[in-house]
C-alpha positions as a Markdown table, in Angstrom:
| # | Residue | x | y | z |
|---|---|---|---|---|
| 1 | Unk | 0.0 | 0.0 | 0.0 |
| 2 | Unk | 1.5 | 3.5 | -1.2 |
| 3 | Unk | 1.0 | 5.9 | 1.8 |
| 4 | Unk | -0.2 | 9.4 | 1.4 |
| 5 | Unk | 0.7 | 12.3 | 2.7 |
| 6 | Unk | -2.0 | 13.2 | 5.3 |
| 7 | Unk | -2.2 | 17.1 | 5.9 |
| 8 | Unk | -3.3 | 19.5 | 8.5 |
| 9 | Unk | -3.0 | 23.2 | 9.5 |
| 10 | Unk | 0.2 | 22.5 | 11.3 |
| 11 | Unk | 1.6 | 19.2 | 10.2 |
| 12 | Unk | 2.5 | 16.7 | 7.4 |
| 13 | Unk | 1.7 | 13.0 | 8.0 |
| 14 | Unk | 4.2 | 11.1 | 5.8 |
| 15 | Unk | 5.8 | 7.5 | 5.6 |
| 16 | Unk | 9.2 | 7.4 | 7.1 |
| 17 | Unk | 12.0 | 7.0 | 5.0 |
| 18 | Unk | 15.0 | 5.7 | 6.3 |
| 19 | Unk | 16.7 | 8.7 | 6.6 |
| 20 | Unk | 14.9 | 9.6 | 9.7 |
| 21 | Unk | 16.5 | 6.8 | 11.9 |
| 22 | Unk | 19.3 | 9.1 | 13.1 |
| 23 | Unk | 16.5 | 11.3 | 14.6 |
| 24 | Unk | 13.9 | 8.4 | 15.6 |
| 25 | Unk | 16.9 | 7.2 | 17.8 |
| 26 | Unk | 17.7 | 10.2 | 19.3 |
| 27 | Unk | 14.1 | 11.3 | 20.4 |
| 28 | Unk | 13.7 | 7.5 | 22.3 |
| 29 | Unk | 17.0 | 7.7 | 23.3 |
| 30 | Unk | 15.2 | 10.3 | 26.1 |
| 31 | Unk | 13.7 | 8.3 | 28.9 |
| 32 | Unk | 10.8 | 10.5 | 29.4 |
| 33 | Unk | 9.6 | 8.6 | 26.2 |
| 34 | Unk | 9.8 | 5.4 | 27.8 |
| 35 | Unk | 7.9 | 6.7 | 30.9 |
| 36 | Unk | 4.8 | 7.4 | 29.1 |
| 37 | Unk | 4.9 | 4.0 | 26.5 |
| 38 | Unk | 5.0 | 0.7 | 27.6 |
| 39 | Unk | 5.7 | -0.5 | 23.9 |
| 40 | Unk | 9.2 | 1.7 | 23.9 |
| 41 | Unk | 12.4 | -0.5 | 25.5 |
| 42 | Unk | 14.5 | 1.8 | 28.3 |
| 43 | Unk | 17.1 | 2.2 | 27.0 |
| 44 | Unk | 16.8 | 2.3 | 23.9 |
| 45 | Unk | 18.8 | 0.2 | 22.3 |
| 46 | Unk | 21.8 | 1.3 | 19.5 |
| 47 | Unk | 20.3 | 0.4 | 15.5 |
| 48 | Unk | 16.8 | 0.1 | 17.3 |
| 49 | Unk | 15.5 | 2.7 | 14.8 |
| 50 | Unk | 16.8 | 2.0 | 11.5 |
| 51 | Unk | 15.1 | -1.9 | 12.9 |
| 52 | Unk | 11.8 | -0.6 | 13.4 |
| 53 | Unk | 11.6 | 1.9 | 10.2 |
| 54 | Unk | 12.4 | -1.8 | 8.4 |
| 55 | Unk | 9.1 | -3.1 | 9.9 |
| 56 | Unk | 7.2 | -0.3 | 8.1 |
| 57 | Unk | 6.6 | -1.6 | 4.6 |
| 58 | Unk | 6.0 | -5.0 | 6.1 |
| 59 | Unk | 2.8 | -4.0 | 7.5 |
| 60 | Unk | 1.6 | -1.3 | 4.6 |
| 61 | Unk | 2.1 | -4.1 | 2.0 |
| 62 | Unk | -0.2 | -6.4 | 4.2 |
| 63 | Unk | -2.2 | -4.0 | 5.5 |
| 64 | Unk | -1.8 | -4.7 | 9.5 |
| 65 | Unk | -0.3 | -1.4 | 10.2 |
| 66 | Unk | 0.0 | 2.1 | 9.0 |
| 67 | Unk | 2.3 | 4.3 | 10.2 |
| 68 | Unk | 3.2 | 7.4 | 9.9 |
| 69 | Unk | 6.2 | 10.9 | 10.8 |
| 70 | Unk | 4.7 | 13.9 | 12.1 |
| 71 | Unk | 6.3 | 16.8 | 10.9 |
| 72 | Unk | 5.9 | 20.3 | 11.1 |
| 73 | Unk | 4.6 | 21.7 | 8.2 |
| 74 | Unk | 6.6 | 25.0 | 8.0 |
| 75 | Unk | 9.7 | 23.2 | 8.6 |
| 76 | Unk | 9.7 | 19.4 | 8.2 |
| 77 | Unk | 11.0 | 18.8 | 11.4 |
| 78 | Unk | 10.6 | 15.4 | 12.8 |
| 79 | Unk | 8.0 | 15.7 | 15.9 |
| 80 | Unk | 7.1 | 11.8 | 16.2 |
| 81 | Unk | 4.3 | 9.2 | 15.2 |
| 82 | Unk | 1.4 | 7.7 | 14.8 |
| 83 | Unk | -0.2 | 4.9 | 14.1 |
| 84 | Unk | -2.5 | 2.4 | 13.0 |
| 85 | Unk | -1.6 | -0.8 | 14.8 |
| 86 | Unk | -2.9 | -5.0 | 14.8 |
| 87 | Unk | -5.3 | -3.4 | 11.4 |
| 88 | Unk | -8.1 | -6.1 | 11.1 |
| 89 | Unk | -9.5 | -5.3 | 7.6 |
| 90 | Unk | -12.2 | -8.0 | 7.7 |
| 91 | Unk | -13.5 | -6.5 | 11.3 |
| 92 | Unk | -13.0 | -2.8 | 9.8 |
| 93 | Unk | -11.0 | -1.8 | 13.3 |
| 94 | Unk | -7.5 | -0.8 | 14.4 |
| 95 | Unk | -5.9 | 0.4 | 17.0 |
| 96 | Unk | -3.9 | 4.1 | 17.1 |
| 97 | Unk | -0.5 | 4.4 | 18.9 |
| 98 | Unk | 1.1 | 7.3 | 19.0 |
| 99 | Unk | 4.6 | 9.2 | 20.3 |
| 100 | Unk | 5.6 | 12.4 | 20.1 |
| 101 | Unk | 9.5 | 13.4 | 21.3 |
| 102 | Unk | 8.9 | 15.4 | 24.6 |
| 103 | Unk | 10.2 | 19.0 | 23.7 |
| 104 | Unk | 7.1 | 18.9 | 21.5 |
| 105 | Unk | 5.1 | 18.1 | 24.4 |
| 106 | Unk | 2.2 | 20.1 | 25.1 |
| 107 | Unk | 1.6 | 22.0 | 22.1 |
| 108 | Unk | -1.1 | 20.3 | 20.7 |
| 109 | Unk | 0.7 | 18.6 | 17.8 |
| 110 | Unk | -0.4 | 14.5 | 18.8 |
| 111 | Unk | -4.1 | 15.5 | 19.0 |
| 112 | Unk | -4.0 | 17.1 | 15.2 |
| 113 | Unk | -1.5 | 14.2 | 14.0 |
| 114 | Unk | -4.3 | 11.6 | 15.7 |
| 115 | Unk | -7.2 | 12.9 | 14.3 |
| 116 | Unk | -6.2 | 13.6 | 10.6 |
| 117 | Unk | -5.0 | 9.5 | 11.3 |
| 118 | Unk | -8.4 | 8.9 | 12.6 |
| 119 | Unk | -10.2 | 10.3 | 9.7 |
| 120 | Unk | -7.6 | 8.6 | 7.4 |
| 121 | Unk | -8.7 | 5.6 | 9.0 |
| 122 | Unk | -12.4 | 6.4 | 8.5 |
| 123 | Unk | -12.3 | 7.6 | 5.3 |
| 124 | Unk | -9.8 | 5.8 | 2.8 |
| 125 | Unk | -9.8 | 2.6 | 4.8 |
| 126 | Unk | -13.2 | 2.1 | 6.1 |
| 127 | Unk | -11.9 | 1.4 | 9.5 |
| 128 | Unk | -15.2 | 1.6 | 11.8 |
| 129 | Unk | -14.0 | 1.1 | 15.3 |
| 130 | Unk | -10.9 | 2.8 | 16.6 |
| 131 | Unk | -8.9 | 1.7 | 19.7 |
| 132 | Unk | -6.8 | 3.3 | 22.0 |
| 133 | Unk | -4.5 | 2.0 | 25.3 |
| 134 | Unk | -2.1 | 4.3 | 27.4 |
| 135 | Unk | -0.9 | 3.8 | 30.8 |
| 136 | Unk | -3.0 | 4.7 | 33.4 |
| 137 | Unk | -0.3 | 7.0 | 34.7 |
| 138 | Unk | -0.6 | 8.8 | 31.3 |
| 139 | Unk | -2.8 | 11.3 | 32.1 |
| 140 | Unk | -1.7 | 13.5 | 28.8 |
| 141 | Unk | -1.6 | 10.3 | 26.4 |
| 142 | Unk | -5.6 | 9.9 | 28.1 |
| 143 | Unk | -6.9 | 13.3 | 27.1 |
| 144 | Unk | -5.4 | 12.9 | 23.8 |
| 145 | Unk | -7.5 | 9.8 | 23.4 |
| 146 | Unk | -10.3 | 12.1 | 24.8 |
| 147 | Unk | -10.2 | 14.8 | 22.7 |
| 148 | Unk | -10.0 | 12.8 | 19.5 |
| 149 | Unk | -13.7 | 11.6 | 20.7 |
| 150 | Unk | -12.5 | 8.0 | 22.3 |
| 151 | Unk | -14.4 | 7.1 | 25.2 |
| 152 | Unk | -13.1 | 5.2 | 28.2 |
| 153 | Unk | -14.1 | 1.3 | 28.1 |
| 154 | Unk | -11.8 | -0.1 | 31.1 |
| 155 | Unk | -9.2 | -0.2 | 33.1 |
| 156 | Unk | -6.6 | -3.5 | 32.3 |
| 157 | Unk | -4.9 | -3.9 | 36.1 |
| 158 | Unk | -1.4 | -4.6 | 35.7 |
| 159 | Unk | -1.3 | -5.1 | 32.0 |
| 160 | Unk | 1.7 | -3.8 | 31.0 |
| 161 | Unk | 5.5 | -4.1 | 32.3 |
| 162 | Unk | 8.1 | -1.0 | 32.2 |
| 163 | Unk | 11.3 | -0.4 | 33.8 |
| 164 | Unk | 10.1 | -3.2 | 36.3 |
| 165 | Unk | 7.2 | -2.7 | 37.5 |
| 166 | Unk | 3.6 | -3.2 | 36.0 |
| 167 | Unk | 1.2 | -0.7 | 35.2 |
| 168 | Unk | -2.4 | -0.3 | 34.8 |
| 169 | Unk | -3.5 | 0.5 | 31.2 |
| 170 | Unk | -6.6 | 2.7 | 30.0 |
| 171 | Unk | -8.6 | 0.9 | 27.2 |
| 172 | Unk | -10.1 | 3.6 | 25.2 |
| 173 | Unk | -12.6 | 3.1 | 21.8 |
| 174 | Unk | -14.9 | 4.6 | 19.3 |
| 175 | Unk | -17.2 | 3.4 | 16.8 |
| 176 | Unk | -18.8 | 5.0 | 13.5 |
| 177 | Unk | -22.1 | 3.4 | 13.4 |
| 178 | Unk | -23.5 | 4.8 | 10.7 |
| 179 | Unk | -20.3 | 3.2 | 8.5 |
| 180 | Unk | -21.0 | -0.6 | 10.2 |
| 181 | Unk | -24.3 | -1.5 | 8.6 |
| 182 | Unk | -23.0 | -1.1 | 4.4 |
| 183 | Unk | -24.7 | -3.5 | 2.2 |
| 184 | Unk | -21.0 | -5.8 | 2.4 |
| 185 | Unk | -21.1 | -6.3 | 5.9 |
């Protein structure tokens, strides 16, 4: 599948080229990352980048993922990603995951990047339930989720292991029903 850029007032959504390792490793090289997403290893370890950016066309050609670099519009800098992970075409649902480097924090920038993905989702791939996970600690990460219109569905006690220790994890979804009853399904 050949990604598009995705647009918004302040950002471009684009597939990662390889290019972007040097800066991918750098921003989860910062712990604070790690803190907030279960998913990231502390520390992070040397060549994990350039590894993961491999994984990308993997799951675009078979459809199981879509992800995507954040950038700032007026200057192409690199702010983070999100995503479209464990994509179950046949169900018409995916789950988003998202990171954005933590000097970026705070400025709005994963909200915007998460709904232009949401409606990318929606609209081109007829995705019809969205689902969302952060740690329960995450209280940023949770009104992200929130403000992109997912509503809180549980609470998975000791679900996910960092640095340790387990955490609680928020389970967060949204439905389109209007888009679930189409004469193919």
């Amino acid at each position: 599948m050949q990604l598009p850029n995705l647009n918004t007032a302040r950002l471009v959504l684009r597939p990662y080229v390889i290019q972007d390792a040097p800066t991918v490793q750098s921003m989860l090289e910062d712990r604070r990352i790690a803190a907030m997403c279960a998913s990231i290893p502390w520390p992070y370890p040397p060549g994990a980048a350039e590894e993961w950016l491999g994984t990308h066309e993997v799951h675009h050609d078979q459809l199981t993922g879509v992800i995507f670099a954040v950038t700032r519009r007026q200057d192409d800098v690199l702010l983070g990603t999100v995503s479209l992970l464990d994509v179950h075409a046949a169900d018409r649902r995916a789950e988003v995951g998202y990171w954005i480097a933590a000097e970026y924090w705070n400025q709005g920038y994963c909200t915007e990047a998460l709904q232009a993905l949401m409606a990318f989702a929606r609209n081109t791939l007829g995705i019809t339930r969205i689902t969302g996970r952060c740690l329960a600690h995450n209280r940023a990460s949770a009104r992200v989720l929130e403000k992109c219109g997912l509503l809180q569905e549980g609470v998975l006690h000791a679900h996910a292991r960092s640095e340790g220790k387990y955490h609680d994890v928020l389970a967060f979804g949204v439905c389109w029903p209007e888009r679930m009853h189409s004469a193919d399904g």
